[in-house]
C-alpha positions in Angstrom: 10.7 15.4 2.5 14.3 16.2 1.1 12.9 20.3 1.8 11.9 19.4 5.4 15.4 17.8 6.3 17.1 20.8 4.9 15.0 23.0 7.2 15.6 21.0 10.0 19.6 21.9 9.9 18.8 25.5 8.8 16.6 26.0 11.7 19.0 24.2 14.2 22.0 25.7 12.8 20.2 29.4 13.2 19.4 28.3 17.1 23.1 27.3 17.3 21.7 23.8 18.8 24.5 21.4 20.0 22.2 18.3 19.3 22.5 14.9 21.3 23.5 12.0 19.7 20.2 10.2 17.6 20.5 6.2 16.8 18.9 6.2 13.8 20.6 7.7 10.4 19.0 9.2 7.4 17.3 7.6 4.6 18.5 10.4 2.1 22.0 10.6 0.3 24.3 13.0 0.2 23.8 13.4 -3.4 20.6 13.9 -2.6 20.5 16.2 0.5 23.4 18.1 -0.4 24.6 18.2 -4.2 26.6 21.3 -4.3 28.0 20.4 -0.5 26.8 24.0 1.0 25.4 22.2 4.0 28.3 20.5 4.7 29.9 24.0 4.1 28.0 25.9 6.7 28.3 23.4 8.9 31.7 23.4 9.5 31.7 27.2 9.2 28.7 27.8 11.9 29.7 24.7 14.1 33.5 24.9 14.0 34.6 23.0 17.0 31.4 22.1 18.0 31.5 19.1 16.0 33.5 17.1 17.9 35.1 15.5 16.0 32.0 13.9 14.0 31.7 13.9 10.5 30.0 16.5 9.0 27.0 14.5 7.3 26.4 12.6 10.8 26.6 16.4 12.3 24.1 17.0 9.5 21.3 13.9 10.7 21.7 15.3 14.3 21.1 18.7 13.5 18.0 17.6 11.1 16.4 15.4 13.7 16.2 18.2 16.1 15.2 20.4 13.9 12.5 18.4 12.5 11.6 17.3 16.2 11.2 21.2 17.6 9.1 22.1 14.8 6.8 19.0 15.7 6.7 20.0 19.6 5.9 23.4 17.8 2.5 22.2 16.3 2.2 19.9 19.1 1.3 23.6 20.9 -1.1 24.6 18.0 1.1 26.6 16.2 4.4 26.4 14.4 6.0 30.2 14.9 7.1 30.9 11.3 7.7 34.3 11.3 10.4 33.7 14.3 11.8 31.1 12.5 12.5 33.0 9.7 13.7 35.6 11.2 16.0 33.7 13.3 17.6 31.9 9.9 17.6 35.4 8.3 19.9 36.4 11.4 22.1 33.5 10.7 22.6 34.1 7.2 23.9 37.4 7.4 26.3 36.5 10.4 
């Protein structure tokens, strides 16, 4: 579940979403979700000023429940794209 949450931010991070505000907050820790803090790292670096001010880990819950919501509407269709979507986050990487 941890896994899926992760590729929730990747994949909204690699669509440079700007993600709406969510009311409900994650049921994983920081400690869980992000150890070494690299999320938190490419957060800041691929978001910048698109943050808003918010803090990076509430950043982090938007991103992940947009992510995890597109892939959804994704299967919703019949298929999830994963080829695309790993060549999107291959793109991001190396930016």
């Amino acid at each position: 579940m941890a896994d899926a949450y992760r590729f929730g931010i990747a994949l909204a991070l690699a669509q440079s979403v700007d993600p709406p505000e969510i009311s409900a907050g994650t049921v994983f820790s920081v400690a869980t979700i992000d150890p070494d803090q690299s999320l938190k790292n490419a957060i800041q670096m691929l978001m910048g000023d698109k943050l808003h001010g918010l803090p990076v880990y509430r950043m982090a819950e938007r991103l992940a429940d947009w992510g995890v919501q597109e892939l959804a509407a994704q299967a919703d269709k019949g298929d999830i794209d994963f080829v695309t979507i790993f060549d999107q986050l291959k793109a991001a990487s190396t930016a």
